[in-house]
C-alpha positions in Angstrom: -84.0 34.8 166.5 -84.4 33.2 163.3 -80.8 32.4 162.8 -80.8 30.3 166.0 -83.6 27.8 164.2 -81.4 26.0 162.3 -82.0 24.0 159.3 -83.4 20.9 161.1 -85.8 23.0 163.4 -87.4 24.6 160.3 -87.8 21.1 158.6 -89.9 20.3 162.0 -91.9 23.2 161.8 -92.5 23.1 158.4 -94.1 19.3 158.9 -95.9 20.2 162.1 -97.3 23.3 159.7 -98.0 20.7 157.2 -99.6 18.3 159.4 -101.6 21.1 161.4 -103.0 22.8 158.2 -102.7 20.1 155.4 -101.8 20.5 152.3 -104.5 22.1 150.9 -104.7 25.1 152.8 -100.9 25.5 153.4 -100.1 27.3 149.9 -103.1 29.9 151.0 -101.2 30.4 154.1 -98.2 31.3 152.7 -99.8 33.4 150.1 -101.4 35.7 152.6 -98.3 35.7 154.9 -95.9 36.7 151.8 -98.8 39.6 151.0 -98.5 40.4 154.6 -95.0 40.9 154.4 -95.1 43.1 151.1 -97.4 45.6 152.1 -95.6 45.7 155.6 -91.9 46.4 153.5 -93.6 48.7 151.2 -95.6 50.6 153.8 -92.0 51.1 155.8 -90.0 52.0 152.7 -92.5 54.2 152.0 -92.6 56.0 155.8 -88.4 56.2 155.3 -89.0 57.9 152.5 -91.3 60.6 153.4 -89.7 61.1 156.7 -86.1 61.4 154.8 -87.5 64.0 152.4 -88.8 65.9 155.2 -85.4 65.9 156.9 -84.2 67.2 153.2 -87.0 69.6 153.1 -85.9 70.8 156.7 -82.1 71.2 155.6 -82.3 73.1 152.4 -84.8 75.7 154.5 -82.8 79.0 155.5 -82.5 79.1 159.7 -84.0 81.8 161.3 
C-alpha cells in the first residue's frame, strides 16, 4: 500500500499533516507514533519468540 504513494503523494500528505496539526504539535505526533510502532515490533518479536521456543520445547520432548 505504501509503495503505491509515491514520493510526491507523501510530500502532500506531509504538508496537509503540517497544515492540519502545525508545527508545533507535529514533532509530538510523530514521537508517539514512532513509540507506537516500537512497542508494537517489540511486543511481536517478542510473541515469535515465545511461540518459537515452544515449538523447540515441543520437538526435543520424546513422543508418546
Amino acid at each position: 500500500m505504501m509503495s503505491n504513494i509515491g514520493l510526491p503523494g507523501l510530500i502532500i500528505i506531509l504538508v496537509l499533516a503540517l497544515i492540519i496539526f502545525g508545527p508545533k504539535k507535529l514533532p509530538e505526533i510523530g514521537r508517539a507514533f514512532g513509540q507506537t510502532l516500537r512497542e508494537f515490533k517489540n511486543s511481536t518479536k517478542d510473541l515469535s519468540n515465545e511461540v518459537m521456543s515452544d515449538l523447540d520445547d515441543s520437538k526435543k520432548e520424546p513422543k508418546k
